[in-house]
mmCIF file of the N, C-alpha and C atoms, coordinates in Angstrom:
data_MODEL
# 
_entry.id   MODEL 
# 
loop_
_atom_site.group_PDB 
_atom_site.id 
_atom_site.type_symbol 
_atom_site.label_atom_id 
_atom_site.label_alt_id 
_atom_site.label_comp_id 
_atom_site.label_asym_id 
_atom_site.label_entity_id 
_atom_site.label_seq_id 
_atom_site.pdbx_PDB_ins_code 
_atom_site.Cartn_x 
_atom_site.Cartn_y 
_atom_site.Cartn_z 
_atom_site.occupancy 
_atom_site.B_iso_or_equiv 
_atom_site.pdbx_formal_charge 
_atom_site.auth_seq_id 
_atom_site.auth_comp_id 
_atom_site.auth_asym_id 
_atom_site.auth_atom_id 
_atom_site.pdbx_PDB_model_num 
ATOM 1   N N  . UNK A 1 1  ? 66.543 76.626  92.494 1.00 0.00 ? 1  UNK A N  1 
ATOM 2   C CA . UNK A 1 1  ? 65.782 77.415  93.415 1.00 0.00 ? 1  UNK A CA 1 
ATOM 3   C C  . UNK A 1 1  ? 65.764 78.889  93.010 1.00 0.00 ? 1  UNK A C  1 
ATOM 4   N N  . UNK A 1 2  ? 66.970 79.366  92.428 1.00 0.00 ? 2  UNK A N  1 
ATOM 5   C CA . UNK A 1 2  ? 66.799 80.373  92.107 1.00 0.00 ? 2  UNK A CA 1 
ATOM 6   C C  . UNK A 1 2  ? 66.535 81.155  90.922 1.00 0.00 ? 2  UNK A C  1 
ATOM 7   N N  . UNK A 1 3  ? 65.676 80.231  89.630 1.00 0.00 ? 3  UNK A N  1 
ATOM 8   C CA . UNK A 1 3  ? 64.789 80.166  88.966 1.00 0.00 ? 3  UNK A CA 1 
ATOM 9   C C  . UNK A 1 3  ? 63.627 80.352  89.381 1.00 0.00 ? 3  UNK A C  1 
ATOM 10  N N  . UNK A 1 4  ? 62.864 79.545  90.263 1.00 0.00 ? 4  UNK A N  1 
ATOM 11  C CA . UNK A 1 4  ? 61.583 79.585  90.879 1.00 0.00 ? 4  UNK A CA 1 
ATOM 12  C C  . UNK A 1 4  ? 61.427 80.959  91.422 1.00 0.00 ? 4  UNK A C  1 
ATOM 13  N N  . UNK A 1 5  ? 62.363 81.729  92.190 1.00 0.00 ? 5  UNK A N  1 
ATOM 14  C CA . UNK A 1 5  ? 62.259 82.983  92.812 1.00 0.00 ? 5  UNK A CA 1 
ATOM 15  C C  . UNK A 1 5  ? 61.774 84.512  91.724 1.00 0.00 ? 5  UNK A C  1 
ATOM 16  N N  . UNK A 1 6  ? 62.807 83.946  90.285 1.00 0.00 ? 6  UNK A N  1 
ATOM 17  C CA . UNK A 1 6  ? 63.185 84.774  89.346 1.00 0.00 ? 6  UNK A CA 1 
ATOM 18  C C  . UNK A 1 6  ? 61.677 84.821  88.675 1.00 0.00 ? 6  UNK A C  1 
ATOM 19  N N  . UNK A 1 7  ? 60.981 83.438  88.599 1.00 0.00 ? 7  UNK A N  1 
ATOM 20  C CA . UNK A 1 7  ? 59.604 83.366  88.138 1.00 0.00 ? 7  UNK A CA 1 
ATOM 21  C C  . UNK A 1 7  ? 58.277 84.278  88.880 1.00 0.00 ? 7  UNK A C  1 
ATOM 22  N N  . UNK A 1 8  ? 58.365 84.302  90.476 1.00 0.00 ? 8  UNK A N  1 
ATOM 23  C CA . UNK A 1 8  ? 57.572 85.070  91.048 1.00 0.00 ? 8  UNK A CA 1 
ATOM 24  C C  . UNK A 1 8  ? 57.937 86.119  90.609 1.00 0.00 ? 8  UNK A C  1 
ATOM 25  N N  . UNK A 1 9  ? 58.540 86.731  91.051 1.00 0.00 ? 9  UNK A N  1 
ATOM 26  C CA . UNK A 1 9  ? 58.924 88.128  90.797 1.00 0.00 ? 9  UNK A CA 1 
ATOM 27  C C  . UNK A 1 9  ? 58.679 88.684  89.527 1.00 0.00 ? 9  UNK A C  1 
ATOM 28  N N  . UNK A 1 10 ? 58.967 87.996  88.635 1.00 0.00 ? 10 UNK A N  1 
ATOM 29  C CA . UNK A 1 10 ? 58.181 87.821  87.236 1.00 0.00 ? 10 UNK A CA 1 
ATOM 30  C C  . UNK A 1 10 ? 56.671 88.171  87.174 1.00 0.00 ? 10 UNK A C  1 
ATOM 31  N N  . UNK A 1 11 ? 56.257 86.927  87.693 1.00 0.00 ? 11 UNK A N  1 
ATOM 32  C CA . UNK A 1 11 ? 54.629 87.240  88.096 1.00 0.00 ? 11 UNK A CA 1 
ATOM 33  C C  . UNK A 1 11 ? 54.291 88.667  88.745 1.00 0.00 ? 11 UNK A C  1 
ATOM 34  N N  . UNK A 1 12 ? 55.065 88.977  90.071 1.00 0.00 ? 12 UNK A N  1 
ATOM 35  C CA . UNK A 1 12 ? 54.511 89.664  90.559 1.00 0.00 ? 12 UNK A CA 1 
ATOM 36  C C  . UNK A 1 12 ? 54.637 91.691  89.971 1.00 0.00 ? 12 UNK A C  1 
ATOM 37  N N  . UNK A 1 13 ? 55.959 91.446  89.165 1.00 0.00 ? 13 UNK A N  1 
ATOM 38  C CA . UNK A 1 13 ? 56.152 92.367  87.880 1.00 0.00 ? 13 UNK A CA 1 
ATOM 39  C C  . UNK A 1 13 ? 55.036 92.751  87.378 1.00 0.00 ? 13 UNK A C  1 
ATOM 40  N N  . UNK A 1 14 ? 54.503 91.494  86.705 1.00 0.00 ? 14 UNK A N  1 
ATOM 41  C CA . UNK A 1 14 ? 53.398 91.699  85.868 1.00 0.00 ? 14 UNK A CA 1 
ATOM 42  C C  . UNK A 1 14 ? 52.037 92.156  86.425 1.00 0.00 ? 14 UNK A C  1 
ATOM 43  N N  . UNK A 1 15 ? 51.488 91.155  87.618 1.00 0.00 ? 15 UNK A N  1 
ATOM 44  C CA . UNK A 1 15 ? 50.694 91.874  88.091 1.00 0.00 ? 15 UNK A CA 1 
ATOM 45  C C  . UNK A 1 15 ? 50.496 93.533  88.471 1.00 0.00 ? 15 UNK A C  1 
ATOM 46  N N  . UNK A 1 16 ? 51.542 93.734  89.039 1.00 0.00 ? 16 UNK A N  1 
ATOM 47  C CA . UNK A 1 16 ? 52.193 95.292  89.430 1.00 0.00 ? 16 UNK A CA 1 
ATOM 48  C C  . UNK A 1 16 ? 51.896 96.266  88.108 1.00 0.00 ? 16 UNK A C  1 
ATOM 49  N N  . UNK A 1 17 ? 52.467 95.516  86.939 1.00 0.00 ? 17 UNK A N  1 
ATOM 50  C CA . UNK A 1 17 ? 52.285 96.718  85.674 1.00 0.00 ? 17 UNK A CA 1 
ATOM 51  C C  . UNK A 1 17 ? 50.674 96.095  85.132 1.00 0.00 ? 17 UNK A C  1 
ATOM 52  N N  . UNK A 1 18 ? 49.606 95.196  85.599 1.00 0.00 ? 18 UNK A N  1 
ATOM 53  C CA . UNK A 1 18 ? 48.659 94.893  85.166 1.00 0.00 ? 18 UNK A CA 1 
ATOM 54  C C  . UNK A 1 18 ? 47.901 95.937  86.028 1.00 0.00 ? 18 UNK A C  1 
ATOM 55  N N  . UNK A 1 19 ? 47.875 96.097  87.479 1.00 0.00 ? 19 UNK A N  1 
ATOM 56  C CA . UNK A 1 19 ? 47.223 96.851  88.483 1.00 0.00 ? 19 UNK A CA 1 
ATOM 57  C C  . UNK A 1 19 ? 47.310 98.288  87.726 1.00 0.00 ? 19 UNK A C  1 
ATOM 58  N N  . UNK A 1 20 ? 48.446 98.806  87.391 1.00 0.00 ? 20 UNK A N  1 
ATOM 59  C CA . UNK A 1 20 ? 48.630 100.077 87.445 1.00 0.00 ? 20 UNK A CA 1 
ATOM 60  C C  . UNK A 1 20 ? 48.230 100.554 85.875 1.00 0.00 ? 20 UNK A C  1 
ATOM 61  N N  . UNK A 1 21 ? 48.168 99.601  85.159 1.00 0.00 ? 21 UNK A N  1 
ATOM 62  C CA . UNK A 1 21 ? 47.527 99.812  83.860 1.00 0.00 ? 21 UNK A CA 1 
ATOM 63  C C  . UNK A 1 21 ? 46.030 100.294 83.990 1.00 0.00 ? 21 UNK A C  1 
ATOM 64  N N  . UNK A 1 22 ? 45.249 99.513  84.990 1.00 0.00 ? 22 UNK A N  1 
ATOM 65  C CA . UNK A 1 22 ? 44.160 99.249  85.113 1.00 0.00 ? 22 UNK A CA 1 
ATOM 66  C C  . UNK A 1 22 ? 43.406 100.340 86.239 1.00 0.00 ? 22 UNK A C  1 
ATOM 67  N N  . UNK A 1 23 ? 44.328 100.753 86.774 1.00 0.00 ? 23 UNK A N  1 
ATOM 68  C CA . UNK A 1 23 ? 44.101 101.703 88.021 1.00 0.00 ? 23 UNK A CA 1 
ATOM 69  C C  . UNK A 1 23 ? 44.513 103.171 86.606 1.00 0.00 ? 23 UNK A C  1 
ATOM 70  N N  . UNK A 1 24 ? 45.333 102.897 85.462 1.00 0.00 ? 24 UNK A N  1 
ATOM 71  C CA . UNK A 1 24 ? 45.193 104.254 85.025 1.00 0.00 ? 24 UNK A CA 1 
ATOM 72  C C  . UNK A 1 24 ? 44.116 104.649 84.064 1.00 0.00 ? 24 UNK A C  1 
ATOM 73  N N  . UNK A 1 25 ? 43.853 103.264 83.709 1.00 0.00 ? 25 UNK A N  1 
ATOM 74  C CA . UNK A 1 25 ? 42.267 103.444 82.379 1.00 0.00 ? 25 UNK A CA 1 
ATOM 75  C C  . UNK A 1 25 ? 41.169 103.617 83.459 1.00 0.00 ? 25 UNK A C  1 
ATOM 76  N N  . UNK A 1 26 ? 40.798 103.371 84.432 1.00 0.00 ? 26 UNK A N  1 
ATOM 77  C CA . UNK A 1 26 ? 39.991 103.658 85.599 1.00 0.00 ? 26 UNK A CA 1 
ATOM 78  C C  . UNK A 1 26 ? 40.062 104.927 85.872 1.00 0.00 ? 26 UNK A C  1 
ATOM 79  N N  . UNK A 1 27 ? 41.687 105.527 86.194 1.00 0.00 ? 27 UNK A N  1 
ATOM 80  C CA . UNK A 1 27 ? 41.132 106.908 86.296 1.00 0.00 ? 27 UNK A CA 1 
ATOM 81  C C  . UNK A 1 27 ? 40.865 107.974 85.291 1.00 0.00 ? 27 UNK A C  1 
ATOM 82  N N  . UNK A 1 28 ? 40.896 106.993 83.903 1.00 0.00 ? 28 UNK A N  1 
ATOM 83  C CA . UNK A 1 28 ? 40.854 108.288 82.453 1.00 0.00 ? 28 UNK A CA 1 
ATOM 84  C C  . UNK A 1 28 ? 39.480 108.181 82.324 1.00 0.00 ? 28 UNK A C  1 
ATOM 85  N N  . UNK A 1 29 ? 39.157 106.676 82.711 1.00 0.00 ? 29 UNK A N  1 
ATOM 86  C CA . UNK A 1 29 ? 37.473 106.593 82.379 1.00 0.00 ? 29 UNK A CA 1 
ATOM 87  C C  . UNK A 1 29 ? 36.365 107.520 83.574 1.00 0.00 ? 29 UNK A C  1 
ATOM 88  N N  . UNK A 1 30 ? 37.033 107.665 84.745 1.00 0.00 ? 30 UNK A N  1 
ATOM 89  C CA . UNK A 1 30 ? 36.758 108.639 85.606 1.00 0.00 ? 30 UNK A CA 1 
ATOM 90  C C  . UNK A 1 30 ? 36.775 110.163 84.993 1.00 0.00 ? 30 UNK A C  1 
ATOM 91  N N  . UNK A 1 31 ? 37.926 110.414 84.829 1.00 0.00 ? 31 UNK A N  1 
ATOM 92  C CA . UNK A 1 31 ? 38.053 111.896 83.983 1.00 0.00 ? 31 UNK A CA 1 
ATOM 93  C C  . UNK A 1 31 ? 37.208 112.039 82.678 1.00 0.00 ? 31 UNK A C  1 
ATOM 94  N N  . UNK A 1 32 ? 37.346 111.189 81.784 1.00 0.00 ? 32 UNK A N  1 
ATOM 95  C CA . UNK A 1 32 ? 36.014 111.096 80.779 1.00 0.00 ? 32 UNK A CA 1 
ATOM 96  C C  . UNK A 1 32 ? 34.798 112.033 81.093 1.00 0.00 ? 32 UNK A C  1 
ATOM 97  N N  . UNK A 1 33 ? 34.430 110.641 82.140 1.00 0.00 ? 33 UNK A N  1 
ATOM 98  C CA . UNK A 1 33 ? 32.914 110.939 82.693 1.00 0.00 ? 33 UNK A CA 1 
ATOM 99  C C  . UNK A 1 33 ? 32.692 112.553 83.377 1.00 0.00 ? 33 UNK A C  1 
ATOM 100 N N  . UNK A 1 34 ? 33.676 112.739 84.349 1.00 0.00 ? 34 UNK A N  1 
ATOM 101 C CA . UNK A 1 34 ? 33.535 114.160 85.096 1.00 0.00 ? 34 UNK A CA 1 
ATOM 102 C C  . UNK A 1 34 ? 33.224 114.859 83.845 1.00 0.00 ? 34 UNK A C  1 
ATOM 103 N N  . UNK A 1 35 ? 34.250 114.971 82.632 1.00 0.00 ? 35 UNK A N  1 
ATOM 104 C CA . UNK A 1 35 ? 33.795 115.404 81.598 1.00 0.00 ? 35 UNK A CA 1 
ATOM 105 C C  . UNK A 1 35 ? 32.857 115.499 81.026 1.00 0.00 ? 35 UNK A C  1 
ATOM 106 N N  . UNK A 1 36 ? 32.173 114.342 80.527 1.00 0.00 ? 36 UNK A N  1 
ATOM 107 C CA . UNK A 1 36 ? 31.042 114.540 79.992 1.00 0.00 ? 36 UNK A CA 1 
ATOM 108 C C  . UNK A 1 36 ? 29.996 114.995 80.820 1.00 0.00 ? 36 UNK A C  1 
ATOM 109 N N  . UNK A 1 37 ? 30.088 114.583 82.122 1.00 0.00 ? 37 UNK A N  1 
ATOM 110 C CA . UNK A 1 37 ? 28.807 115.382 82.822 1.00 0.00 ? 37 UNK A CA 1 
ATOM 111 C C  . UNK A 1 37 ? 29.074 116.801 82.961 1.00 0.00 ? 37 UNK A C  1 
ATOM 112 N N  . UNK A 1 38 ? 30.068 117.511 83.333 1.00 0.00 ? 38 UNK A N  1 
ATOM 113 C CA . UNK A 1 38 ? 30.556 119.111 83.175 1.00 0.00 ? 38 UNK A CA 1 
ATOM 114 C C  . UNK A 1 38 ? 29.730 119.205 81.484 1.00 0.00 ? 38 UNK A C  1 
ATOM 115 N N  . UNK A 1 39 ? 29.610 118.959 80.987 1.00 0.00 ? 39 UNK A N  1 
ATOM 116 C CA . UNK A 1 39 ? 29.257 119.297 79.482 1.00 0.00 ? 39 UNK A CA 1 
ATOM 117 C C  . UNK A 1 39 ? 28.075 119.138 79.332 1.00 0.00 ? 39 UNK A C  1 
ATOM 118 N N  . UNK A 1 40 ? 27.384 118.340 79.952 1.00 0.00 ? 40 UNK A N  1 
ATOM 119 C CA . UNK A 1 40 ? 26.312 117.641 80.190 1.00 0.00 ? 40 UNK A CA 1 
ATOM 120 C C  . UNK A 1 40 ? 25.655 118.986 80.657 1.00 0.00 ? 40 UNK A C  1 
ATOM 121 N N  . UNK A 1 41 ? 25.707 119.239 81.881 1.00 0.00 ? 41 UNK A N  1 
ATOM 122 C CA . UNK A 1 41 ? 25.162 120.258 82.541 1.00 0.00 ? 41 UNK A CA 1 
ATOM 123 C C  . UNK A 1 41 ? 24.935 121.639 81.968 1.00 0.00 ? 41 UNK A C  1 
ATOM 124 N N  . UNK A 1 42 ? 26.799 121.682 81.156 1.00 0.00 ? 42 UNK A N  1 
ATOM 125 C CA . UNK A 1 42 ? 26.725 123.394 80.361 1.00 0.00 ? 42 UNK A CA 1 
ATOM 126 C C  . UNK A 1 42 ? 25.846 123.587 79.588 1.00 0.00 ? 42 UNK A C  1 
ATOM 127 N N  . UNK A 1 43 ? 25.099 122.015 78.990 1.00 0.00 ? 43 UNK A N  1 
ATOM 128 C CA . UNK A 1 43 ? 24.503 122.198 77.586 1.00 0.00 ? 43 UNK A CA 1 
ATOM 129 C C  . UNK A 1 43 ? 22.829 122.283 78.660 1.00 0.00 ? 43 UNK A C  1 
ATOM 130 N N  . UNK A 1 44 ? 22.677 121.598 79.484 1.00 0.00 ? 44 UNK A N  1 
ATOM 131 C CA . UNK A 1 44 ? 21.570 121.826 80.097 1.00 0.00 ? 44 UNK A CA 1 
ATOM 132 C C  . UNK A 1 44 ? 21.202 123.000 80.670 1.00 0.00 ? 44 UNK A C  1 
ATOM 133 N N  . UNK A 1 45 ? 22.256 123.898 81.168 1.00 0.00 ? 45 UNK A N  1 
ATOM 134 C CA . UNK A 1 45 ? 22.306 125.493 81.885 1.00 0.00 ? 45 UNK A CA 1 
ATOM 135 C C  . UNK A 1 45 ? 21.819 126.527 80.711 1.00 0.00 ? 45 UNK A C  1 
ATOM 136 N N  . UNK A 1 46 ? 22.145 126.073 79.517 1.00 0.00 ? 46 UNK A N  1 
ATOM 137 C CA . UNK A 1 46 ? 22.160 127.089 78.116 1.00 0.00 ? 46 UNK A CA 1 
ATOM 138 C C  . UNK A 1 46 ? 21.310 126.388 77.707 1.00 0.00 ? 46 UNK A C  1 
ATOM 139 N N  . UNK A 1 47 ? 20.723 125.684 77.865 1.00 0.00 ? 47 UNK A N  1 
ATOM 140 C CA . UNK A 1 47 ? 18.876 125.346 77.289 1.00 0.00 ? 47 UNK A CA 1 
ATOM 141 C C  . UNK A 1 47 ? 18.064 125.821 78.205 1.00 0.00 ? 47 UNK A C  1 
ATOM 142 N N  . UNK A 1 48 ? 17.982 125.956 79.805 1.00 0.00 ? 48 UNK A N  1 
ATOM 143 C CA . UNK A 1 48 ? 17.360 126.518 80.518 1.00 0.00 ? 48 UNK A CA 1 
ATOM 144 C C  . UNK A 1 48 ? 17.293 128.489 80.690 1.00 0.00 ? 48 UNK A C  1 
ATOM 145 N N  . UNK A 1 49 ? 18.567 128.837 80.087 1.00 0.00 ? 49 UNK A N  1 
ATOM 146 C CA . UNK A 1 49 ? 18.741 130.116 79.837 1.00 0.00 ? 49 UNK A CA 1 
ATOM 147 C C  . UNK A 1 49 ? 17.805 130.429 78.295 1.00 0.00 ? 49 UNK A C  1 
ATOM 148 N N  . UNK A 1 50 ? 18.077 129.588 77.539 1.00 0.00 ? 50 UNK A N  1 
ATOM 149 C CA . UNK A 1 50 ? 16.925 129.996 75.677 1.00 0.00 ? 50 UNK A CA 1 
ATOM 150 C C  . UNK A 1 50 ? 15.775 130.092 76.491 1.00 0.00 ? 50 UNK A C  1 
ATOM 151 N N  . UNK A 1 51 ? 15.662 128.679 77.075 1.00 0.00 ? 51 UNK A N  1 
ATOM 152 C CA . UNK A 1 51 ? 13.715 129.058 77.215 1.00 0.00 ? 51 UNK A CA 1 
ATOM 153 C C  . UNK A 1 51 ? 13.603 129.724 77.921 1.00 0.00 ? 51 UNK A C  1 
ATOM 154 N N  . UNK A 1 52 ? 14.460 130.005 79.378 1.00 0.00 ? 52 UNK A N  1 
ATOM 155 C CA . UNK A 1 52 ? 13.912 131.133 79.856 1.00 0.00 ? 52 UNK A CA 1 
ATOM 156 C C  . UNK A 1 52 ? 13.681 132.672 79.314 1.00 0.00 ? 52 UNK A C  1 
ATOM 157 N N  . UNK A 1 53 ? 14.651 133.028 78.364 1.00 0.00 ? 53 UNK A N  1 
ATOM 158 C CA . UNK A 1 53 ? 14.877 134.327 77.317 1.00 0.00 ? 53 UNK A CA 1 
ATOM 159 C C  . UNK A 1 53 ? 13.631 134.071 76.331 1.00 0.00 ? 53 UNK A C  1 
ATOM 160 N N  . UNK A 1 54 ? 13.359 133.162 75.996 1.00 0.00 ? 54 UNK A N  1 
ATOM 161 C CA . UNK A 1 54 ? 12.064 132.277 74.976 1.00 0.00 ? 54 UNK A CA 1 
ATOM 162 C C  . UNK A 1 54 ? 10.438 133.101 75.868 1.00 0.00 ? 54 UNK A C  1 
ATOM 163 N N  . UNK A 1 55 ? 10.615 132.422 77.151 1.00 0.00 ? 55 UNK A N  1 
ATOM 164 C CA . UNK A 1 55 ? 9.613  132.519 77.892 1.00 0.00 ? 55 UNK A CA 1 
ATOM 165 C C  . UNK A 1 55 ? 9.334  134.003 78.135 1.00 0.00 ? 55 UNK A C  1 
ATOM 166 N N  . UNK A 1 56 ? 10.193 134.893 78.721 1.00 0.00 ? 56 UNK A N  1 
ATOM 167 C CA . UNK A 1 56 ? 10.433 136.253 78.771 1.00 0.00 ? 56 UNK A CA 1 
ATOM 168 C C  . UNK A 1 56 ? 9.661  136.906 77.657 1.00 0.00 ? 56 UNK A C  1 
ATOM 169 N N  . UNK A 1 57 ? 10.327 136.717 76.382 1.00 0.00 ? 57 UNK A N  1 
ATOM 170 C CA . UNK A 1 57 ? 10.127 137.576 75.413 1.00 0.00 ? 57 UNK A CA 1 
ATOM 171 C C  . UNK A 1 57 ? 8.175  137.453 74.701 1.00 0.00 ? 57 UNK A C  1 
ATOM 172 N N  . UNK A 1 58 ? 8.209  136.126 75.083 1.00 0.00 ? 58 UNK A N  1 
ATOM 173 C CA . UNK A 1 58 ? 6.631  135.975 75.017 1.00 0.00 ? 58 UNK A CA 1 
ATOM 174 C C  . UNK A 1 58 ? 5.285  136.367 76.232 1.00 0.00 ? 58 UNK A C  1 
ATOM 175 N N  . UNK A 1 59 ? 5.929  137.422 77.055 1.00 0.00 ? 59 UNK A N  1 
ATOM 176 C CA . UNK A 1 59 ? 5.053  137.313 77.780 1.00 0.00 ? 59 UNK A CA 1 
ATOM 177 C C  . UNK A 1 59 ? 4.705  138.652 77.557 1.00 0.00 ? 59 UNK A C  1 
ATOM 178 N N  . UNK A 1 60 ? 2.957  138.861 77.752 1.00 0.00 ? 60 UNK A N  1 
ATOM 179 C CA . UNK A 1 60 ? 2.164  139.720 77.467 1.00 0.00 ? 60 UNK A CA 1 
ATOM 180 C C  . UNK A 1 60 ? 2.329  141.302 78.131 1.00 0.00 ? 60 UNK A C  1 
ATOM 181 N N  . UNK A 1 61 ? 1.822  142.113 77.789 1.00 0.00 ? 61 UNK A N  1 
ATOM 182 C CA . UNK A 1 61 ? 2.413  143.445 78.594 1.00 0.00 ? 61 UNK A CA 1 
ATOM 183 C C  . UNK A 1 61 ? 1.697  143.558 79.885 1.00 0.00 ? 61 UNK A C  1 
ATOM 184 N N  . UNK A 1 62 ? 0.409  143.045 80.169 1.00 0.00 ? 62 UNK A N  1 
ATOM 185 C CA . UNK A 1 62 ? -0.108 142.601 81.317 1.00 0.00 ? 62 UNK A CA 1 
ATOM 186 C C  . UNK A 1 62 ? 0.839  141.759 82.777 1.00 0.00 ? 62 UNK A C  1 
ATOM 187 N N  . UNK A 1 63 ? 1.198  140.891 82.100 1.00 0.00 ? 63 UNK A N  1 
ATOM 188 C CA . UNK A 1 63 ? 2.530  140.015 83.123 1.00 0.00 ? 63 UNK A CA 1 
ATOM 189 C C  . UNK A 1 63 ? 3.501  141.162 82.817 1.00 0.00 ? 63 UNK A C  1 
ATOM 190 N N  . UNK A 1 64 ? 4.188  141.441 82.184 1.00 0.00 ? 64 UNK A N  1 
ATOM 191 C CA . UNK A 1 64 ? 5.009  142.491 82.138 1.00 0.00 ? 64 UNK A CA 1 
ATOM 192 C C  . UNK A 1 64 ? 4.785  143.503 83.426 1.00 0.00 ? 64 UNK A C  1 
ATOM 193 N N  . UNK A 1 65 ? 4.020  144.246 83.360 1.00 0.00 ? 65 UNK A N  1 
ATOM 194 C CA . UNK A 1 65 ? 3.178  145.162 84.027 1.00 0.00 ? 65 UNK A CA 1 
ATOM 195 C C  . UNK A 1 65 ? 2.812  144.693 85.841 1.00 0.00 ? 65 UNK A C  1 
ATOM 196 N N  . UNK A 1 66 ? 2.412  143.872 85.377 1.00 0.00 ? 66 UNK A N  1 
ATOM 197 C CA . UNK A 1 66 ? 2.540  143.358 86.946 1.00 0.00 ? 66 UNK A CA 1 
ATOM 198 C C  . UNK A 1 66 ? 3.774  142.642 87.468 1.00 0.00 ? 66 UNK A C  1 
ATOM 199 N N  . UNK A 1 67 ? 4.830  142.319 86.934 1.00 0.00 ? 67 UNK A N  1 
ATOM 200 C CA . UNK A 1 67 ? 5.976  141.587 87.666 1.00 0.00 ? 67 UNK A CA 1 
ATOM 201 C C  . UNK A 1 67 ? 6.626  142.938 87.616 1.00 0.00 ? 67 UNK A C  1 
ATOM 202 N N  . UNK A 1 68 ? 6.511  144.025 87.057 1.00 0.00 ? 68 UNK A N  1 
ATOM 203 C CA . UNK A 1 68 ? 7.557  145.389 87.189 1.00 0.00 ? 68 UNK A CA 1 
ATOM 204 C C  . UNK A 1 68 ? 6.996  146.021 88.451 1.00 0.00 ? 68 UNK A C  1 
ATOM 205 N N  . UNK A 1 69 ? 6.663  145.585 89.186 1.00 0.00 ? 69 UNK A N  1 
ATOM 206 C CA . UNK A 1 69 ? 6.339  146.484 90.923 1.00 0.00 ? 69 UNK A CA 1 
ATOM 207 C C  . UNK A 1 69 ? 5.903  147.753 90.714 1.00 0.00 ? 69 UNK A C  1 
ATOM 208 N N  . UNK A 1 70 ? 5.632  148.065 89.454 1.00 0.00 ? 70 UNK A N  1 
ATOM 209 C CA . UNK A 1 70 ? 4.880  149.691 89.588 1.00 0.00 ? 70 UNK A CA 1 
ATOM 210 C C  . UNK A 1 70 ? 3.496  149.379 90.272 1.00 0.00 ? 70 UNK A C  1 
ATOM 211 N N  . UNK A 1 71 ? 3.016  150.921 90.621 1.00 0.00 ? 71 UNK A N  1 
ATOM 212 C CA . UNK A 1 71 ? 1.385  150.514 90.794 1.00 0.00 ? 71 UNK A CA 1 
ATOM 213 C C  . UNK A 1 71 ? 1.211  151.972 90.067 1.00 0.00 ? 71 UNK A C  1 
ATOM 214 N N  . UNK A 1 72 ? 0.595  151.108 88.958 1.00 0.00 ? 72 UNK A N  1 
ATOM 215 C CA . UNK A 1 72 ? -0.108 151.807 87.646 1.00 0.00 ? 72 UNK A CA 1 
ATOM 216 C C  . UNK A 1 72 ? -1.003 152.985 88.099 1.00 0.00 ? 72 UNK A C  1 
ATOM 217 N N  . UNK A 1 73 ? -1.949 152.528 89.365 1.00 0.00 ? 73 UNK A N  1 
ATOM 218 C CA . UNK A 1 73 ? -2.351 153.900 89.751 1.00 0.00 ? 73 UNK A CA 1 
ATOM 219 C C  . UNK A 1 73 ? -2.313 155.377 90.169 1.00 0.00 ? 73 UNK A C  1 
ATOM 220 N N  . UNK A 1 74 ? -0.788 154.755 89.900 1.00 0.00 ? 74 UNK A N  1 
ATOM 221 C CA . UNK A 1 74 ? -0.113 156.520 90.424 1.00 0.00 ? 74 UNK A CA 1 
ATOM 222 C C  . UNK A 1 74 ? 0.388  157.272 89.261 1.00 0.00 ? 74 UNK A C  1 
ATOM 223 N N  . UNK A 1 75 ? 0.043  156.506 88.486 1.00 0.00 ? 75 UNK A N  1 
ATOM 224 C CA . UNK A 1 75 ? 0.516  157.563 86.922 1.00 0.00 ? 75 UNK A CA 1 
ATOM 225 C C  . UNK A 1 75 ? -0.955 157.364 86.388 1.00 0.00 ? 75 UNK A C  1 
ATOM 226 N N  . UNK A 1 76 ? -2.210 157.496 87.118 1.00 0.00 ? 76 UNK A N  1 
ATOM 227 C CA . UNK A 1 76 ? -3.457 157.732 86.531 1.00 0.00 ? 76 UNK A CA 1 
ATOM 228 C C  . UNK A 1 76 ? -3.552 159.136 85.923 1.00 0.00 ? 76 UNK A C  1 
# 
């Protein structure tokens, strides 16, 4: 009988270090991901900053001129 006992406990050992194996690659594969999306985003924030600096630098002195709130007519 007290073989049979020594066997659960056995089992339930294993399960115990199977759960917690599995509960820790779960949470690295969690941390991974947060990761890659944090990176994900930085690389998307600094492509939206080029083109916007991209977009800027191509715009005509006309748009220039009118997004600067002067009114040109007072330096006629």
């Amino acid at each position: 009988m007290g073989r049979k006992k020594s066997k659960n406990e056995d089992k339930q050992l294993l399960k115990d270090a199977l759960a917690e194996d599995l509960k820790h690659k779960l949470q690295q594969m969690k941390s991974d991901l947060k990761e890659e999306d944090e990176k994900r985003k930085e690389r998307e924030k600094e492509r939206f900053i080029k083109q916007r600096k991209e977009k800027e630098k191509n715009k005509s002195f006309e748009e220039l001129l009118n997004e600067s709130g002067l009114d040109w007519r007072q330096y006629k």
